[in-house]
N, CA, C and O atoms as CSV, one atom per row, in Angstrom:
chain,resi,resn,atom,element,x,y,z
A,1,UNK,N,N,9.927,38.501,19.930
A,1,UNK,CA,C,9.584,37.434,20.841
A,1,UNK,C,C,8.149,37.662,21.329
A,1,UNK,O,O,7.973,38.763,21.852
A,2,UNK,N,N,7.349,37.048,21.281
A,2,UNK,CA,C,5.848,36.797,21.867
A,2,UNK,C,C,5.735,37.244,23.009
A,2,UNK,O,O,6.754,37.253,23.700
A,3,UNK,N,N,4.442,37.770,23.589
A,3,UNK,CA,C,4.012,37.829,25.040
A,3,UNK,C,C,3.203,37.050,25.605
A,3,UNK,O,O,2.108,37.457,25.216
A,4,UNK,N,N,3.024,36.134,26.316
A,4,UNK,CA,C,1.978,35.370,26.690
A,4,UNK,C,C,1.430,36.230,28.195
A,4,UNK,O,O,2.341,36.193,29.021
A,5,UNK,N,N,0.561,36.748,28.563
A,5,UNK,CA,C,-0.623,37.002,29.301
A,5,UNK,C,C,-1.172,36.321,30.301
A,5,UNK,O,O,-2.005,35.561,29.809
A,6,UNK,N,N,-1.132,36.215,31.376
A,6,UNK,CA,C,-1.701,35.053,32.685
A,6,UNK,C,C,-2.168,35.660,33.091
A,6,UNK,O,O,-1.636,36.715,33.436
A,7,UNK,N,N,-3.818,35.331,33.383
A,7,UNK,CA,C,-4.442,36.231,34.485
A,7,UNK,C,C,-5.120,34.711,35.028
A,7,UNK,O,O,-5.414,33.770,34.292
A,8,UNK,N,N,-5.244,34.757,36.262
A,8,UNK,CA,C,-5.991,33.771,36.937
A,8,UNK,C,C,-7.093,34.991,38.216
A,8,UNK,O,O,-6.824,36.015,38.844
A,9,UNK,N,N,-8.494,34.009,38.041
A,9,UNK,CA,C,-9.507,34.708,38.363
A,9,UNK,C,C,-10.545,34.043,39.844
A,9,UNK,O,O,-10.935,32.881,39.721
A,10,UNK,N,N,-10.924,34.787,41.117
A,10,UNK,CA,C,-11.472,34.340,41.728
A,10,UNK,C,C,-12.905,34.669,41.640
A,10,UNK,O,O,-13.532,35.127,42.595
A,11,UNK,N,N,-13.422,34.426,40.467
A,11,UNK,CA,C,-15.092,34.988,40.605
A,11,UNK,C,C,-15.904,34.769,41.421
A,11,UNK,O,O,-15.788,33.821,42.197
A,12,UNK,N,N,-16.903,35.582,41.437
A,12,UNK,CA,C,-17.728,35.731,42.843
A,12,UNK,C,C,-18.838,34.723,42.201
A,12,UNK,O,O,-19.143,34.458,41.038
A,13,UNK,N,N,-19.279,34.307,43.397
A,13,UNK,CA,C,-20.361,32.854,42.745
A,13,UNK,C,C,-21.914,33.787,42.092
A,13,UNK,O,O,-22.806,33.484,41.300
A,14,UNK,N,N,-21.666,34.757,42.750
A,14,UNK,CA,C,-23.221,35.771,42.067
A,14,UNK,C,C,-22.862,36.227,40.855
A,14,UNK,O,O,-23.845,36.630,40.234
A,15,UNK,N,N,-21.473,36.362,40.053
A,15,UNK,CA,C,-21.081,36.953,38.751
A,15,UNK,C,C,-22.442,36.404,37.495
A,15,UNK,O,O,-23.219,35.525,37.866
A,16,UNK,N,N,-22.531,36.759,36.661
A,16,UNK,CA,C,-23.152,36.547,35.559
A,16,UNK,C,C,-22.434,35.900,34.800
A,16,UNK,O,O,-22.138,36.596,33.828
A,17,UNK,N,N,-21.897,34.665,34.747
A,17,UNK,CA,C,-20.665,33.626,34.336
A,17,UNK,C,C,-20.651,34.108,32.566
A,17,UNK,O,O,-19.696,34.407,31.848
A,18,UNK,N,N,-21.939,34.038,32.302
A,18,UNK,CA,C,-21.677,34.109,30.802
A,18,UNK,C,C,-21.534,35.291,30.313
A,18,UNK,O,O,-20.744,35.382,29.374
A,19,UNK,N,N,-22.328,36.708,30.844
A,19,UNK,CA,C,-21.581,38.130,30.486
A,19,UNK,C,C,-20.526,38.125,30.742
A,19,UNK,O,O,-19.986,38.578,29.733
A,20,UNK,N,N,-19.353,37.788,31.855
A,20,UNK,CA,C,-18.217,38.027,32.381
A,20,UNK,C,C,-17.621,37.264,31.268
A,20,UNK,O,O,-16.699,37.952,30.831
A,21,UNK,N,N,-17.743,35.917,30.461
A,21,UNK,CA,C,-17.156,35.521,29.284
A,21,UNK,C,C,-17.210,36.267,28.451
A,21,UNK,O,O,-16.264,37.017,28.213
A,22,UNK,N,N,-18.543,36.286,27.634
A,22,UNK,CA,C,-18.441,37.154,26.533
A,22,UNK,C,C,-18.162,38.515,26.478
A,22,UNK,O,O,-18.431,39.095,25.426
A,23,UNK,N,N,-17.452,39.428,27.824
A,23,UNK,CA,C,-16.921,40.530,28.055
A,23,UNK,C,C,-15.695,40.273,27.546
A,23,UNK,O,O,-15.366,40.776,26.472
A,24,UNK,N,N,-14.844,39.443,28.263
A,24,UNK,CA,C,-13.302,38.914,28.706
A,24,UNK,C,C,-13.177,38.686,26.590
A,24,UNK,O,O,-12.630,39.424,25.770
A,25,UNK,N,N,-13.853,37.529,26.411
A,25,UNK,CA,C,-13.883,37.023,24.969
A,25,UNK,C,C,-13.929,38.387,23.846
A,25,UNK,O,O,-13.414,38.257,22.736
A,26,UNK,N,N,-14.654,39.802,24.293
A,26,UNK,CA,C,-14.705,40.631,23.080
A,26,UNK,C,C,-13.226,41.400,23.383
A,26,UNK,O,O,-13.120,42.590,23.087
A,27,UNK,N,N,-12.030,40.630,24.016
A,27,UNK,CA,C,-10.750,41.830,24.290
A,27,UNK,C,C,-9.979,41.208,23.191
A,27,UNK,O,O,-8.790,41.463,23.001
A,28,UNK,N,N,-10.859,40.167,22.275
A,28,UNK,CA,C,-9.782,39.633,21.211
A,28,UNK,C,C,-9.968,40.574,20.178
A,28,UNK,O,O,-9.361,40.623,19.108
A,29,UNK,N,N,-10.763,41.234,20.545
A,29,UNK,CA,C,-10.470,42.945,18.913
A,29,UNK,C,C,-9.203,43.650,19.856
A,29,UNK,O,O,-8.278,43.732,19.047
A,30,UNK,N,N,-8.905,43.985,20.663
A,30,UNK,CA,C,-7.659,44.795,21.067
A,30,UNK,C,C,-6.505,44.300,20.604
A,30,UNK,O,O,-5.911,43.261,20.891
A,31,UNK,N,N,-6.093,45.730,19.361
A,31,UNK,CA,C,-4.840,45.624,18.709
A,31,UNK,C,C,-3.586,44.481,19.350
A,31,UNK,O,O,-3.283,44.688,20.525
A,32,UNK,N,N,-3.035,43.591,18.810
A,32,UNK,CA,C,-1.972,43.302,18.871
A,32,UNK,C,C,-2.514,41.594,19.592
A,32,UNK,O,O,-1.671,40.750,19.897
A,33,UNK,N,N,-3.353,41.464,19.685
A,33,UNK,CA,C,-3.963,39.794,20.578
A,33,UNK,C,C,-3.636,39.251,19.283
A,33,UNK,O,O,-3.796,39.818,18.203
A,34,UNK,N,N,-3.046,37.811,19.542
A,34,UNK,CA,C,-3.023,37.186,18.415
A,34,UNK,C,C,-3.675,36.050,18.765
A,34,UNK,O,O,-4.202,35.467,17.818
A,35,UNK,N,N,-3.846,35.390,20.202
A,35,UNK,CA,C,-4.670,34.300,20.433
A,35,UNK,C,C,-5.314,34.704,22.524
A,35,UNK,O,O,-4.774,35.150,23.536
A,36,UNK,N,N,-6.668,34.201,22.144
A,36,UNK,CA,C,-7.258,34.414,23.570
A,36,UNK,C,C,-8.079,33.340,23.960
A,36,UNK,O,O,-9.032,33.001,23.258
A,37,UNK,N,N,-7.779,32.738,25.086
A,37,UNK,CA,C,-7.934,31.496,25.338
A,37,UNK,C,C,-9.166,31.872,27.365
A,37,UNK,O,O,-8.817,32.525,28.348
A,38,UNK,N,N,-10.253,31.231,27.159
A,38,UNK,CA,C,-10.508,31.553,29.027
A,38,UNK,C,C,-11.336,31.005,29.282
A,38,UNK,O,O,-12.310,31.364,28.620
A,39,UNK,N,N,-11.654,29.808,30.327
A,39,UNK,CA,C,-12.351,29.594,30.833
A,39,UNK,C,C,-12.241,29.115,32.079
A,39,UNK,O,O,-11.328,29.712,32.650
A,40,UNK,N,N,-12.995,27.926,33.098
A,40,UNK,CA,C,-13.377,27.629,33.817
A,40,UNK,C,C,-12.203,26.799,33.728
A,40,UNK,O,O,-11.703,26.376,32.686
A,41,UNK,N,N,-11.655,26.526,35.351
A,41,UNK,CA,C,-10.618,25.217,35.421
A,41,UNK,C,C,-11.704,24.128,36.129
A,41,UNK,O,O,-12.794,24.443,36.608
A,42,UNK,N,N,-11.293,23.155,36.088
A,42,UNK,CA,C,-12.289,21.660,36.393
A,42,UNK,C,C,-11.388,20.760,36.899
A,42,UNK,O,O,-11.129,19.591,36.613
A,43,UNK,N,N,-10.863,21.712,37.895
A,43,UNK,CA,C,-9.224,21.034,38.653
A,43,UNK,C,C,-9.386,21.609,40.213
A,43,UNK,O,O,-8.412,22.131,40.754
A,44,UNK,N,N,-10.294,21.523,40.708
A,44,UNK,CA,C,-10.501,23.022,42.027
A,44,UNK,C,C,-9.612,22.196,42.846
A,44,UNK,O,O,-9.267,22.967,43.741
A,45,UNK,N,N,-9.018,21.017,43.060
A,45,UNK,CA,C,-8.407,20.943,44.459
A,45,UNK,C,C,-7.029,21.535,44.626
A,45,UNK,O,O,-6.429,21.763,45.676
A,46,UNK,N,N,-6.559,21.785,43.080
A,46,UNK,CA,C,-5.076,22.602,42.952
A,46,UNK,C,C,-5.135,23.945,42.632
A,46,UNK,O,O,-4.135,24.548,42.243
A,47,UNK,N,N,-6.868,24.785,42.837
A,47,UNK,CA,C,-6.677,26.135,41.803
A,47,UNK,C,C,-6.493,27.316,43.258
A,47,UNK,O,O,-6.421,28.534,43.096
A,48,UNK,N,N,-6.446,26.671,44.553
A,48,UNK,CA,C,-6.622,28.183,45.249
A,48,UNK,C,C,-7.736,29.049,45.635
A,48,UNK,O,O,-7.814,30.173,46.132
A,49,UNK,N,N,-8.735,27.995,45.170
A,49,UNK,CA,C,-9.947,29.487,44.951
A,49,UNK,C,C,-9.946,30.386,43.575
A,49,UNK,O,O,-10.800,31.167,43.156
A,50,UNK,N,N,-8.834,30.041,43.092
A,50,UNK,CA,C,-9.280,30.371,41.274
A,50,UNK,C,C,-10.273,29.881,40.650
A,50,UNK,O,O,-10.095,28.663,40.655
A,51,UNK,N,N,-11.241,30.131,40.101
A,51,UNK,CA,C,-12.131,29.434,39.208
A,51,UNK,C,C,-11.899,29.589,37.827
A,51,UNK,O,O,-12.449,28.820,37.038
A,52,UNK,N,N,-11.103,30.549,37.409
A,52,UNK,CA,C,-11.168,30.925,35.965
A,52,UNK,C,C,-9.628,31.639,35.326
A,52,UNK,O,O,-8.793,32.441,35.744
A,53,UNK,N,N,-9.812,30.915,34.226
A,53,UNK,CA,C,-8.307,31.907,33.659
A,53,UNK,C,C,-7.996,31.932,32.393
A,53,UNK,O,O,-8.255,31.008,31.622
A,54,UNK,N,N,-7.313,33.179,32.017
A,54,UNK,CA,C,-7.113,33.692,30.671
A,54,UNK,C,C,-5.813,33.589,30.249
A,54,UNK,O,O,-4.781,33.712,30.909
A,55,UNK,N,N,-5.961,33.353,29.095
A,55,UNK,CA,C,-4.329,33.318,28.515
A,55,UNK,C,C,-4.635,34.026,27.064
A,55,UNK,O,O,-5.578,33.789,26.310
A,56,UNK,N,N,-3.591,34.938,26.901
A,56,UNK,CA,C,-3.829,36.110,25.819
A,56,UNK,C,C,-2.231,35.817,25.447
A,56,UNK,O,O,-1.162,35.854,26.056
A,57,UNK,N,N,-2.725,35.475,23.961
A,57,UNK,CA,C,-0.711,35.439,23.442
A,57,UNK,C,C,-0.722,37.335,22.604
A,57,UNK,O,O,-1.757,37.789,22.116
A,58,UNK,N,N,0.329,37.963,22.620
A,58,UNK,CA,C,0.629,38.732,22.105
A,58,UNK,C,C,1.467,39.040,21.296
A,58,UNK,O,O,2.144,38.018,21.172
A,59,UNK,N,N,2.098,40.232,20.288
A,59,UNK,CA,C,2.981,40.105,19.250
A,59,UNK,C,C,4.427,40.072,20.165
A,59,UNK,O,O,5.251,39.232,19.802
A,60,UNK,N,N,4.785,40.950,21.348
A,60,UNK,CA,C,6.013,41.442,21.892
A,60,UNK,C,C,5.509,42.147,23.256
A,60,UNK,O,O,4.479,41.979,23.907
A,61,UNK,N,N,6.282,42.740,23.388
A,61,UNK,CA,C,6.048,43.613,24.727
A,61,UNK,C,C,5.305,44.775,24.201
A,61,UNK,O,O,4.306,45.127,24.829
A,62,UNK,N,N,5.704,45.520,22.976
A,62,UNK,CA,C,5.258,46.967,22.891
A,62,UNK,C,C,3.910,46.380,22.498
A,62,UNK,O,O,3.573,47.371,21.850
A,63,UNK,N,N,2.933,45.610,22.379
A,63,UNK,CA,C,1.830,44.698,21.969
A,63,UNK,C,C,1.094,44.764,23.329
A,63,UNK,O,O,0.046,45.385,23.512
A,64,UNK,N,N,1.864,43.947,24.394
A,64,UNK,CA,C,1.403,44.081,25.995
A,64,UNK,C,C,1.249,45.479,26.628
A,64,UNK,O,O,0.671,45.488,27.715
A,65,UNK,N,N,1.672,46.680,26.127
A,65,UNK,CA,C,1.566,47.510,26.772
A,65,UNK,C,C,0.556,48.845,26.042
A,65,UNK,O,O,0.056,49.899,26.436
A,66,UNK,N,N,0.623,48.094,24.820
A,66,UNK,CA,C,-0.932,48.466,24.273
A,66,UNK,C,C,-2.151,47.998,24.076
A,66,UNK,O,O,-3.065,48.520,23.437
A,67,UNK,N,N,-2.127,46.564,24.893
A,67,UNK,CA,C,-3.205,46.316,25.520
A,67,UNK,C,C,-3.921,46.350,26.564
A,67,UNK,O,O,-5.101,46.047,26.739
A,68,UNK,N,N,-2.909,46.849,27.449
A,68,UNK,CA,C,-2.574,46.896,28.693
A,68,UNK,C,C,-3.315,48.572,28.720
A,68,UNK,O,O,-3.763,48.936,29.808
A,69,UNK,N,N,-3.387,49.234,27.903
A,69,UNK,CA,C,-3.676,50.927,28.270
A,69,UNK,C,C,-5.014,51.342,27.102
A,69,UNK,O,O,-5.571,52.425,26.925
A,70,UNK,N,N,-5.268,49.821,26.340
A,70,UNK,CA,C,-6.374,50.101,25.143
A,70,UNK,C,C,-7.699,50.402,26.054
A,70,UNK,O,O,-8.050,49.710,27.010
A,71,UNK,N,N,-8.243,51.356,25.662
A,71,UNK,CA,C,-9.766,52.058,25.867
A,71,UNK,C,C,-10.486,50.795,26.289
A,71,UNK,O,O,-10.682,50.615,27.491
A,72,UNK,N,N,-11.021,49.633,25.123
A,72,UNK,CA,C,-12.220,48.565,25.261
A,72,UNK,C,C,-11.323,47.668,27.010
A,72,UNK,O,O,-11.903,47.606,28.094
A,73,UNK,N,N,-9.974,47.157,26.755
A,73,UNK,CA,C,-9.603,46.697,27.666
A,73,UNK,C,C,-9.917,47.358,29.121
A,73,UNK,O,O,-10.718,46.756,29.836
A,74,UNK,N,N,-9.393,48.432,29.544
A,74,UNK,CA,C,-9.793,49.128,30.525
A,74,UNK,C,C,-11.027,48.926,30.830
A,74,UNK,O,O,-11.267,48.290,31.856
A,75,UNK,N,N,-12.139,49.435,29.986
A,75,UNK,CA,C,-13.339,48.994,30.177
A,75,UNK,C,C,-14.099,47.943,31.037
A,75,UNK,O,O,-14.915,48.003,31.957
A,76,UNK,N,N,-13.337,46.728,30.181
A,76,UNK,CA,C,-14.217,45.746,30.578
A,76,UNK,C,C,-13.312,45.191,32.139
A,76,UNK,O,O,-13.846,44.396,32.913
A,77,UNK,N,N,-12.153,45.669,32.343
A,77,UNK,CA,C,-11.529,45.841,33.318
A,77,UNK,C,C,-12.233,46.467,34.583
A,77,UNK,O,O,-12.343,46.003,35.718
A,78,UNK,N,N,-12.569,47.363,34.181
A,78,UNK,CA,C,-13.153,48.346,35.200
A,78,UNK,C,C,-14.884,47.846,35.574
A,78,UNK,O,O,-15.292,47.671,36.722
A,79,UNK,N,N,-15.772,47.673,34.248
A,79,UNK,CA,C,-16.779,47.761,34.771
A,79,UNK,C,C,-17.480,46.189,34.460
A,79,UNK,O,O,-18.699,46.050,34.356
A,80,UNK,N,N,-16.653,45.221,34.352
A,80,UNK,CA,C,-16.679,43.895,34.357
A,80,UNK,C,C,-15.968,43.143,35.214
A,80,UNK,O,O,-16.505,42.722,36.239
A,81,UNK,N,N,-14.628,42.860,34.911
A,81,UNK,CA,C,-13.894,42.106,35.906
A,81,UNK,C,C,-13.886,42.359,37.499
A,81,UNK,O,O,-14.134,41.501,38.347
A,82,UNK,N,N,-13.522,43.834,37.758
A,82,UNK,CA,C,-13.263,44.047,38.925
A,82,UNK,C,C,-14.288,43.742,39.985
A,82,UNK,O,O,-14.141,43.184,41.073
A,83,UNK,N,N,-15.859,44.472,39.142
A,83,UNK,CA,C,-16.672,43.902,40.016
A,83,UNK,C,C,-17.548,42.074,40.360
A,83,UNK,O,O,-18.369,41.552,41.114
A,84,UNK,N,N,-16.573,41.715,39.113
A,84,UNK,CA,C,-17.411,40.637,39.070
A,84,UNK,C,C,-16.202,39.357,39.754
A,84,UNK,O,O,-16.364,38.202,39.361
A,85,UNK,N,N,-15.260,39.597,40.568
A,85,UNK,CA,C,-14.184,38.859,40.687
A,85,UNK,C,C,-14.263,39.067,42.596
A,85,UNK,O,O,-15.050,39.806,43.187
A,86,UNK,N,N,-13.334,38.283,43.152
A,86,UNK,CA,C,-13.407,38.904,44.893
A,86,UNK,C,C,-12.154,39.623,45.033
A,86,UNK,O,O,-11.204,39.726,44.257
A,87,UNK,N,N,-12.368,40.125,46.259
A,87,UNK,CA,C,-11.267,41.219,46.603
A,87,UNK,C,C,-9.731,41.354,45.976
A,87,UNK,O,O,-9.049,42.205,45.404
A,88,UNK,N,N,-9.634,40.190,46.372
A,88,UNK,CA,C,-8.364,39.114,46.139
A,88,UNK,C,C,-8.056,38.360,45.287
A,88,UNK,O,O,-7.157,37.520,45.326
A,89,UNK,N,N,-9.166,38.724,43.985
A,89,UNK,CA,C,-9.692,37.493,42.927
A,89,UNK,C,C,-8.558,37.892,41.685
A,89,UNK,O,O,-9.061,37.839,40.563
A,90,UNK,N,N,-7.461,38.187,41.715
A,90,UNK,CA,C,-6.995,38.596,40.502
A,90,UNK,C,C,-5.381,38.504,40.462
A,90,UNK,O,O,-4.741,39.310,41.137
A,91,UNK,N,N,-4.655,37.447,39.612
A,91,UNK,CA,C,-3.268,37.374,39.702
A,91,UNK,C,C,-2.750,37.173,38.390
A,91,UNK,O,O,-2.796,36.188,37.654
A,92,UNK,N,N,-2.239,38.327,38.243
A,92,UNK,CA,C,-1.477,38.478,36.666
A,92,UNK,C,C,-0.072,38.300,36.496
A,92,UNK,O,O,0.638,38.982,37.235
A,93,UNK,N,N,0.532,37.471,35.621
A,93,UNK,CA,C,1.825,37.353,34.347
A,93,UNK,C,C,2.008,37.009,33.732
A,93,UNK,O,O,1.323,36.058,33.358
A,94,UNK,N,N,3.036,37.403,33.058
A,94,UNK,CA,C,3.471,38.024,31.736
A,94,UNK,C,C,4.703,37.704,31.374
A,94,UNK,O,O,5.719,38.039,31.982
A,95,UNK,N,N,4.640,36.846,30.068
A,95,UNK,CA,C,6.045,35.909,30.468
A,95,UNK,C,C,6.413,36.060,28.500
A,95,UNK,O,O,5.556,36.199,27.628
A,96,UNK,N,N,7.972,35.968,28.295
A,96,UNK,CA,C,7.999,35.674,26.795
A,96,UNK,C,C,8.404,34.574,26.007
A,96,UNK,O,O,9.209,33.682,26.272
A,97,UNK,N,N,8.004,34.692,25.413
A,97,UNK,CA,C,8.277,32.957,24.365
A,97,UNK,C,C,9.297,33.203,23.788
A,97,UNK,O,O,9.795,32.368,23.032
């Protein structure tokens, strides 16, 4: 059964919009992604203060939890997203098809 991936994103208006893409966009080499989908919503009166969101389909669970602990992922986790998102900017799930 598939994993589908939800992350919804509150980026900070100073982020570097297009590094923070083409960061998020290079996690489609991490083993087991079979489709990666992210951008900008153009819906703000229903997003919360979300501006942005990813959807990553995967093979299964054991797929999610090796993407979830892959080296490049962490990475761009750590020295991309976190700083480039607000305090509060980050709501993840993980659901199966």
């Amino acid at each position: 059964m598939t994993v589908t991936h939800i992350v919804l994103f509150k980026v900070k208006s100073d982020t570097n919009v297009k590094h923070f893409e083409e960061q998020v966009q290079s996690l489609t080499k991490v083993p087991g992604v079979q489709k990666l989908s992210f951008g900008q919503t153009f819906k703000t009166q229903r997003s919360k203060g979300y501006t942005h969101a990813l959807v990553v389909e995967l093979a299964d669970k054991a797929a999610l939890e090796t993407y979830a602990t892959d080296e490049h992922h962490v990475s761009v986790i750590q020295n991309t997203i976190i700083p480039g998102v607000e305090p509060d900017g980050i709501l993840a799930m993980d659901i199966e098809n």
